[in-house]
C-alpha positions in Angstrom: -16.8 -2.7 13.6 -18.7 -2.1 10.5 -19.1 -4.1 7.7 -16.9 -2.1 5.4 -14.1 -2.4 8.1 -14.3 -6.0 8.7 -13.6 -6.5 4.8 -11.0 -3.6 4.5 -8.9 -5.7 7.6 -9.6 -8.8 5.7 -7.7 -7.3 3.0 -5.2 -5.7 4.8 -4.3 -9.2 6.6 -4.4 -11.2 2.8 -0.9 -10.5 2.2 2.4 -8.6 3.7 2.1 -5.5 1.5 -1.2 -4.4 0.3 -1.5 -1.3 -1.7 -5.2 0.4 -1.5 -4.6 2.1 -5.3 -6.4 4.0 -8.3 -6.4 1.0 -10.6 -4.7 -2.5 -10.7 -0.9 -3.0 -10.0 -0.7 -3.9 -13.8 -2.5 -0.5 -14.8 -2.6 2.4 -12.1 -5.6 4.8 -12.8 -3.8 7.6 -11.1 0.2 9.0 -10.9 0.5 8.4 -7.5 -0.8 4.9 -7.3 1.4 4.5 -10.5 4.4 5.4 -8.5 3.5 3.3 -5.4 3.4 0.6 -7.7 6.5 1.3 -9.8 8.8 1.8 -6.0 7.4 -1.8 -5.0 7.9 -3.4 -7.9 11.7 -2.2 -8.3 11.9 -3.3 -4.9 10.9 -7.0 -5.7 8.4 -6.6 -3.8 4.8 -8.9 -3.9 1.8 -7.3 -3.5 -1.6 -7.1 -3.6 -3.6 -4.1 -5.4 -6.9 -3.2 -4.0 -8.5 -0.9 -6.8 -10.9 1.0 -5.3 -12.6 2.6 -8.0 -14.1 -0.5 -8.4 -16.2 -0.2 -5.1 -17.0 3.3 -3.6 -17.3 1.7 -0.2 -13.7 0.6 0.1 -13.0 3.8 -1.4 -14.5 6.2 1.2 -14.0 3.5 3.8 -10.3 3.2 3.6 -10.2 6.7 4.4 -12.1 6.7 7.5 -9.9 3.5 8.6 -7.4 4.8 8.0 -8.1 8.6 9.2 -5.8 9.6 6.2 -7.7 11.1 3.5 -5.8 10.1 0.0 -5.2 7.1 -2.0 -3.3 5.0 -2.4 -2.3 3.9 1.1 0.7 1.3 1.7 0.1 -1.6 4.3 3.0 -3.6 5.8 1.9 -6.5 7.7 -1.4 -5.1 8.7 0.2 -1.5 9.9 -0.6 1.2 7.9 3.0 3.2 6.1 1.6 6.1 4.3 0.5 7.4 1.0 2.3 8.1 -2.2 4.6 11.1 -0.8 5.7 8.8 2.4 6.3 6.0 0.3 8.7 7.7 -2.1 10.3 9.4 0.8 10.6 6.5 2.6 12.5 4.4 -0.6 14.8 7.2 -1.4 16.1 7.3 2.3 16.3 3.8 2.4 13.6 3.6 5.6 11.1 1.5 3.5 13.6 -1.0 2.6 14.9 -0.9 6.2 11.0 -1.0 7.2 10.5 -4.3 4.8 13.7 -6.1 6.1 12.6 -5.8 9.7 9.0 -6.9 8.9 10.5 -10.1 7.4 9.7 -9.0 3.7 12.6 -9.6 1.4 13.8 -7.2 -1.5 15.9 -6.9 -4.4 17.4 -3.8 -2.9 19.5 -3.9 0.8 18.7 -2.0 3.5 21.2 1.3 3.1 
């Protein structure tokens, strides 16, 4: 494993839901990893905000690690979700919340 994957799985293991985003959860640098943001945080959810346009290693990394090639990129409990369009899809079916409750993660929204 190389050095950028070692610390990209360190992240990914810090906390349930980790977001790999444009920006800071506070202030998204992009629309996409606005709306990522905006879903969770309706949700209730916790999360931590990896910006990587603060280091072009993560950045190009994540996509190798990933093998999907936008940002941002939602992790549940170590096992990567999807990107923007999967996320919202995901929330307005009610499969993330459903997703979250299984994985232990409490929201503000039940499980449709």
């Amino acid at each position: 494993m190389t050095d950028v994957n070692s610390r990209i799985e360190t992240e990914i293991k810090s906390q349930d839901v980790v977001v790999f985003m444009k920006g800071t959860p506070q202030f998204p640098m992009c629309g996409f990893s606005g709306q990522v943001a905006q879903i969770l945080n309706y949700l209730g959810v916790p999360f931590k905000g990896v910006n990587v346009l603060e280091d072009m290693e993560i950045r190009e990394g994540i996509k190798a690690f990933s093998q999907w090639p936008t940002i941002p990129q939602v992790y549940v409990k170590g096992e990567f979700v999807g990107g923007c369009d999967i996320t919202r899809e995901m929330f307005q079916s009610g499969e993330l919340q459903q997703l979250l409750s299984e994985k232990g993660i409490a929201t503000n929204i039940a499980a449709a």
